[in-house]
C-alpha positions as CSV (number, residue, x, y, z in Angstrom):
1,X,-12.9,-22.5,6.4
2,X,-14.4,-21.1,3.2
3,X,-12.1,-20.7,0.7
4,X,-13.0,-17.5,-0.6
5,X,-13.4,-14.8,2.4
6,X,-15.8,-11.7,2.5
7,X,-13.9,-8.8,3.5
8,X,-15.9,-5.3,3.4
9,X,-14.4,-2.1,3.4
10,X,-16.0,-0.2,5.8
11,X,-14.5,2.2,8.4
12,X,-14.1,0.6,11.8
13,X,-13.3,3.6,14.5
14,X,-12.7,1.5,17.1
15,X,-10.4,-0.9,15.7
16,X,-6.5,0.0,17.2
17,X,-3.8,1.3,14.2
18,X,-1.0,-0.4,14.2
19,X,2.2,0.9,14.6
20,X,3.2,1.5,11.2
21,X,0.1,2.6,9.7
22,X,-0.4,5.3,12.5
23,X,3.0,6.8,12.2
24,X,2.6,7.3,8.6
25,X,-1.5,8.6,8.9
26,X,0.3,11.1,11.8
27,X,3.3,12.2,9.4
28,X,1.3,12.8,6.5
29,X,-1.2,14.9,8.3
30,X,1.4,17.1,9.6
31,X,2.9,17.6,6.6
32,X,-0.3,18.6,5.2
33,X,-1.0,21.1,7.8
34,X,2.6,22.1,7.0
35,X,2.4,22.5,3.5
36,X,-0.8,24.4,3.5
37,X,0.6,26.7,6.2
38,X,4.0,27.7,4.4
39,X,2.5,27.4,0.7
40,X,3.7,26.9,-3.0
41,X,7.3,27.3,-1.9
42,X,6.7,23.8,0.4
43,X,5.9,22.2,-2.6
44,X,8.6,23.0,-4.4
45,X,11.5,22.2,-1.8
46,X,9.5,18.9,-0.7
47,X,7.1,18.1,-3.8
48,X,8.8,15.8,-6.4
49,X,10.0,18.9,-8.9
50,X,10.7,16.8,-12.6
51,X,14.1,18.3,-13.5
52,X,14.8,19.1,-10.0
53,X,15.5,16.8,-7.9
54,X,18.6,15.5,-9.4
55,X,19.6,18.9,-11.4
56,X,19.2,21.3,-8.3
57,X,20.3,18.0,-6.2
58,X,17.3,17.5,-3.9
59,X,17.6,13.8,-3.5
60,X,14.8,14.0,-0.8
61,X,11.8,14.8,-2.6
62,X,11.8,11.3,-3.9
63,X,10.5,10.1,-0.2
64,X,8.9,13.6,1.0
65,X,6.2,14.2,-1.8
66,X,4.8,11.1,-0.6
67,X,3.9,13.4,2.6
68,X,2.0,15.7,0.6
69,X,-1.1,16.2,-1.4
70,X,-3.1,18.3,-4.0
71,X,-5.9,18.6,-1.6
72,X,-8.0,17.6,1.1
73,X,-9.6,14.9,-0.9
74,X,-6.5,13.6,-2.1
75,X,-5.4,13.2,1.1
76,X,-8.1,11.6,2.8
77,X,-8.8,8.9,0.4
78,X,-4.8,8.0,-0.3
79,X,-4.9,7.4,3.7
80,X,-8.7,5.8,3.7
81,X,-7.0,3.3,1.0
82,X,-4.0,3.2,3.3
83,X,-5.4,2.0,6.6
84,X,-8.0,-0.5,4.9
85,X,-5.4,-2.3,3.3
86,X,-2.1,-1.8,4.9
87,X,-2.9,-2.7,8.8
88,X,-3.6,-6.7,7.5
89,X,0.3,-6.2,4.9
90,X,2.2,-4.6,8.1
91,X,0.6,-7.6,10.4
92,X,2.6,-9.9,7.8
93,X,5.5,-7.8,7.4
94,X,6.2,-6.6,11.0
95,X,6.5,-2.6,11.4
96,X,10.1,-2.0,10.5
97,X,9.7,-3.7,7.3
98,X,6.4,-2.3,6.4
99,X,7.4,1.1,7.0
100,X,10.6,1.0,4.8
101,X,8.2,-1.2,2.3
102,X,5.9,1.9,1.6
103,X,8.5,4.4,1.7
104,X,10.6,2.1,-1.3
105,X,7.5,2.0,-2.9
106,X,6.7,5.6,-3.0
107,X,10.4,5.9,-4.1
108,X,10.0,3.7,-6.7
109,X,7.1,5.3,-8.1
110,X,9.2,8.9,-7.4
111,X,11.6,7.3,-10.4
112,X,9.1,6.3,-12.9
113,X,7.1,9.6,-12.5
114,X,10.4,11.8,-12.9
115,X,11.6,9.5,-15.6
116,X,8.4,10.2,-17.6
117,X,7.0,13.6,-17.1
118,X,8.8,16.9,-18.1
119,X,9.5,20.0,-16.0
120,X,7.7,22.2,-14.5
121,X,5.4,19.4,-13.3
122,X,5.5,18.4,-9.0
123,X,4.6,15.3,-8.5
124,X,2.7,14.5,-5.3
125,X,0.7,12.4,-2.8
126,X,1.1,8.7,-1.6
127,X,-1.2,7.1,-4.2
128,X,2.1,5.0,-5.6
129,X,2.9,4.1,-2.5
130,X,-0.6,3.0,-1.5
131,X,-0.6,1.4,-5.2
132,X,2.2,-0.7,-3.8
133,X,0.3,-2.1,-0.4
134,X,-2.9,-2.7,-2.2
135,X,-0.4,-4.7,-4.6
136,X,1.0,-6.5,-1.3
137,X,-2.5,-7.3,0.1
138,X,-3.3,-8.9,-3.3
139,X,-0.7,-10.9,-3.1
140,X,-0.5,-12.5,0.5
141,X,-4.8,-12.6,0.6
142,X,-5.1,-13.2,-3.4
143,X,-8.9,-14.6,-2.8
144,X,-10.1,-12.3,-0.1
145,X,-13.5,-11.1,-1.3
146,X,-13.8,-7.4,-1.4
147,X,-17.1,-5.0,-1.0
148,X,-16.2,-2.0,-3.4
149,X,-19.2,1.0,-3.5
150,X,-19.1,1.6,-7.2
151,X,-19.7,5.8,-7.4
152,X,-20.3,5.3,-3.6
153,X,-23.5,3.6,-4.4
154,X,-23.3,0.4,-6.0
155,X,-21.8,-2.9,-4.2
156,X,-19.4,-4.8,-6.6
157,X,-17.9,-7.9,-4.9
158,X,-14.2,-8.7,-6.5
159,X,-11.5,-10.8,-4.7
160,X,-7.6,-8.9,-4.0
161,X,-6.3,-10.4,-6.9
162,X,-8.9,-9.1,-9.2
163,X,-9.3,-5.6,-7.8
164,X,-5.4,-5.2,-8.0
165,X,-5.1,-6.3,-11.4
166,X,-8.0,-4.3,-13.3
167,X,-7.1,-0.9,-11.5
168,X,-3.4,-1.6,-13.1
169,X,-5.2,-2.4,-16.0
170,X,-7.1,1.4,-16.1
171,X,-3.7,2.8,-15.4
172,X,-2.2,1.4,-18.4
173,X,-5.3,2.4,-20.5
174,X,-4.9,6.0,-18.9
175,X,-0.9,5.7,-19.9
176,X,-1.8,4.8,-23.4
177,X,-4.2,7.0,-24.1
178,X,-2.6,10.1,-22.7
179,X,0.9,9.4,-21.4
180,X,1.8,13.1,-20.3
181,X,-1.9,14.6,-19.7
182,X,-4.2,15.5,-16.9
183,X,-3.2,16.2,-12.8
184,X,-3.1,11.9,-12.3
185,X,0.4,10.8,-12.6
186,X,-0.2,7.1,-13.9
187,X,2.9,6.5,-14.4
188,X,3.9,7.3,-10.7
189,X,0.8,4.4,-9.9
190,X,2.0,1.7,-12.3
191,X,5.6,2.1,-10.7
192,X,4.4,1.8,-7.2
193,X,2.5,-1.0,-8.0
194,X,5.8,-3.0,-9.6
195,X,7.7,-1.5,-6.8
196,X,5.5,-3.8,-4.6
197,X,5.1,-6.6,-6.6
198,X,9.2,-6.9,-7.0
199,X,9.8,-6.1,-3.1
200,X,6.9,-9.1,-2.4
201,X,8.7,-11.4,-4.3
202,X,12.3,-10.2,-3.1
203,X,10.8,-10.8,0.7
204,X,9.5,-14.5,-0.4
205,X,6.0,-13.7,0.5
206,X,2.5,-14.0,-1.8
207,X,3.4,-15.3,-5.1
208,X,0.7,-16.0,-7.4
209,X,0.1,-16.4,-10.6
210,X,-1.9,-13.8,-12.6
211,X,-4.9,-15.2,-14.4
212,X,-5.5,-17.3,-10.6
213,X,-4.3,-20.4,-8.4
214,X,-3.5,-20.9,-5.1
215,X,-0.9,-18.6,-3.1
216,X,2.4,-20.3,-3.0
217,X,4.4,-17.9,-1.1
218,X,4.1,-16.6,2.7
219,X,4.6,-17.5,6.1
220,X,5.0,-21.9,5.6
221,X,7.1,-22.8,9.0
222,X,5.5,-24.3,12.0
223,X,6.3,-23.7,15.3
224,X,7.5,-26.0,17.1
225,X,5.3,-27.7,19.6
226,X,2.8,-30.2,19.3
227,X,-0.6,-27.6,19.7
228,X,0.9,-25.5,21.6
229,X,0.7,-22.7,19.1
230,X,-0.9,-22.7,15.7
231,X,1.5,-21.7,12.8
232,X,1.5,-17.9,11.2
233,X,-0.6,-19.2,7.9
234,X,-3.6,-20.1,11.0
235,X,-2.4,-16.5,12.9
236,X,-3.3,-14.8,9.0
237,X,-6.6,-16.8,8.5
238,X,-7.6,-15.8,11.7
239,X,-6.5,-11.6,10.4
240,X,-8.5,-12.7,7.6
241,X,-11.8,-13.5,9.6
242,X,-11.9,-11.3,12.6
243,X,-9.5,-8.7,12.3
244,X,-5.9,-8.0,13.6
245,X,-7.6,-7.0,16.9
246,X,-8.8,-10.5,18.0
247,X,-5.3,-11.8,17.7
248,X,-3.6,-12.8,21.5
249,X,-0.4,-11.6,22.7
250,X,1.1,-15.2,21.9
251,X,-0.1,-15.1,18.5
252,X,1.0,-11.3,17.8
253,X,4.3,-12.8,19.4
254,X,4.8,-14.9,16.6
255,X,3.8,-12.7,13.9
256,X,6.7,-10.9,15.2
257,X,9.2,-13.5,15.2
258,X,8.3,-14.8,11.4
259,X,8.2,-11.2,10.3
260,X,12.0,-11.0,11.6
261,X,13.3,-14.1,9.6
């Protein structure tokens, strides 16, 4: 096996969604059609209103403004992001978990964003939440090679770790530079991201060290059985290779056992 894997980011229509990934794709579609139907006042009752939320005790934005967006844009490349990295973290995390990982996530990124920008701002879209699985992919596949199209044009090759780390690093610039200017809420990116990082570590999966070295976290247990089943770390190489498609019922049967420990 080579140890640093090509892994291009190109839209596969016939490849099955999982579970979680779907739900949340369907949900945030509908919400969009929602919110475009009813108008500003959506935003404001479901959007992340700063000053609101806690002053007019509306508790729930900080999970619904992940379910909607500025526009269509917005939308489609938060969810493009979404389902090219999220289908491989939800195959390691099991549905259940993956699910309430991306909505803690977009929470957490909630708090930062309403802890640093001042009313009348609303705060919305998933992109802290997807900050947060791209930071989970990074950290269970850190030397996956990934195919970026620089202005949809030019083919940079980076591995997970890498990737993860400089678009936190152009967050922080962007935080620096202007901490309370332009639509972007950086802030709401960088928290999603930590949100991720903290909840990989917390779940004992992907830890690895910044600047590079192997991944020391993850799926180690064997099953039990001399050949008769190869071990979850083979079950993710072979994610890693082929997709989650290619993967047998015995094999997605013990994704779904070490995903429950």
């Amino acid at each position: 096996m080579p140890p640093y894997r090509r892994y291009d980011l190109r839209l596969d229509l016939g490849f099955p969604f999982n579970d979680g990934v779907r739900r949340i794709l369907l949900a945030t579609g509908a919400c969009f059609l929602l919110q475009n139907l009813v108008g500003p006042r959506f935003d404001r009752l479901f959007g992340l209103v700063a000053g609101g939320a806690v002053g007019r005790l509306m508790p729930w934005q900080f999970v619904t403004y992940l379910f909607l967006h500025a526009g269509v844009l917005h939308l489609v490349f938060n969810m493009f992001v979404l389902w090219t990295f999220g289908r491989d973290v939800e195959a390691a995390l099991g549905t259940r978990r993956f699910v309430a990982f991306y909505l803690l996530c977009g929470a957490g990124a909630g708090l930062c964003a309403y802890a640093f920008y001042p009313p009348p701002a609303v705060i919305l879209g998933a992109s802290g939440a997807v900050f947060g699985v791209m930071t989970a992919f990074a950290m269970l596949y850190p030397d996956r090679v990934l195919t970026l199209l620089v202005f949809f044009v030019i083919p940079v090759q980076m591995k997970a770790r890498q990737l993860v780390l400089l678009f936190a690093g152009i967050e922080l610039l962007f935080v620096v530079a202007n901490p309370y200017g332009g639509v972007i809420a950086h802030f709401a990116h960088l928290g999603g991201a930590l949100c991720g990082y903290l909840a990989m570590r917390w779940y004992g999966l992907g830890e690895w060290r910044i600047l590079g070295g192997r991944r020391r976290g993850g799926f180690q247990a064997r099953v039990s059985g001399e050949g008769e089943e190869p071990d979850v770390d083979e079950v993710l190489d072979k994610i890693a290779r082929h997709g989650i498609g290619a993967l047998t019922e015995k094999e997605r049967e013990l994704l779904r056992r070490a995903s429950r420990r």
